[in-house]
C-alpha positions in Angstrom: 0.0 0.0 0.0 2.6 2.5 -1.1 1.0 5.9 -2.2 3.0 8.1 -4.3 2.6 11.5 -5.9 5.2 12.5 -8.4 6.7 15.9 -8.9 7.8 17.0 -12.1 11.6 16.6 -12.7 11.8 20.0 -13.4 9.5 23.0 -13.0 9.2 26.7 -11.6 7.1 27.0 -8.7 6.3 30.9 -7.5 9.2 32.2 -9.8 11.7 28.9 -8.4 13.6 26.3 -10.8 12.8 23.1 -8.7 14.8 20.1 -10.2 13.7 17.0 -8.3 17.3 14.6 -7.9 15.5 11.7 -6.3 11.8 10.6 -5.3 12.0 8.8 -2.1 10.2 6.0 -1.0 7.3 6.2 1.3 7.2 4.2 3.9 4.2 2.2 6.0 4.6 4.5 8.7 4.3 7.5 6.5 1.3 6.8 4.7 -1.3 7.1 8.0 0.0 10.6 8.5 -1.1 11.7 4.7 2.3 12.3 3.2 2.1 11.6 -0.8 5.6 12.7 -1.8 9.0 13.1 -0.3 11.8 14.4 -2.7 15.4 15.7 -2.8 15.6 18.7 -4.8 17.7 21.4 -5.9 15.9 24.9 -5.5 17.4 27.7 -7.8 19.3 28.2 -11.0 23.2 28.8 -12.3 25.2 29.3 -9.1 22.5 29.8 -6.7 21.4 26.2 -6.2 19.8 25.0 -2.6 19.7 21.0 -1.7 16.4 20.6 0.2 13.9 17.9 0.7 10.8 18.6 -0.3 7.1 16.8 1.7 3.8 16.9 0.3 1.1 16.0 2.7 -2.7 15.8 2.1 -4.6 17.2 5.0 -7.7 15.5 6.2 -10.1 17.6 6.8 -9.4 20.4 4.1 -8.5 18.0 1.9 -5.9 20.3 0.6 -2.1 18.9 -0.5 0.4 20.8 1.6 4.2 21.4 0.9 6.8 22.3 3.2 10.7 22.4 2.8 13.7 21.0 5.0 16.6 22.0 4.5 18.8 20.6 7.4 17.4 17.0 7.0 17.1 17.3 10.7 13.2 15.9 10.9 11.4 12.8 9.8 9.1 13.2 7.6 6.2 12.2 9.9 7.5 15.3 12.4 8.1 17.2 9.7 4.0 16.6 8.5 2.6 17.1 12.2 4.8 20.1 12.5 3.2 21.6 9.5 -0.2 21.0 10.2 0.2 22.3 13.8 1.3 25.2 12.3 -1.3 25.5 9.6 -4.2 25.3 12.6 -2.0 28.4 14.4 -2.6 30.2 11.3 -6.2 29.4 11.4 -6.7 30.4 14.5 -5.2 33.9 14.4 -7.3 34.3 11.4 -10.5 33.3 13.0 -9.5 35.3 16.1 -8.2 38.9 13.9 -10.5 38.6 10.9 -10.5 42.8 10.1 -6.4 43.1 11.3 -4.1 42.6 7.7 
């Protein structure tokens, strides 16, 4: 039951060159906690070139695919994906809580 979402090898996201270098595999453990994709990629072009790893996770109850960046490899993915969606349910609350404040 391995679920996998591919990302393009090669494609500009927000004005970014992303250039995927390897799709990893997704483990058992993984699956439960809605990550799709896990990838090593290269962010930037010419000199300027960033290693990262890059997660996508589908939230639940939004049902919305989420992406969030590591560059120090210092999480798992699963801690990486409950990190995110912690932080995704701060962000909800402060806009629930200051709906008229920019």
């Amino acid at each position: 039951m391995k679920h996998t979402r591919r990302l393009l090898n090669s494609c500009r996201t927000n004005g970014v060159v992303v250039h995927v270098v390897k799709h990893l595999r997704l483990s058992d453990a993984q699956c439960p906690t809605g990550v799709v994709s896990n990838a090593l990629v290269e962010l930037g072009a010419g000199s300027h070139i960033i290693s990262a790893r890059i997660v996508h996770y589908h939230h639940s109850s939004t049902g919305w695919i989420f992406r969030s960046r590591d560059q120090q490899y210092l999480w798992a993915v699963t801690t990486l994906t409950c990190i995110c969606m912690q932080r995704w349910r701060i962000e909800q609350l402060f806009t629930y809580v200051k709906p008229d404040h920019p």
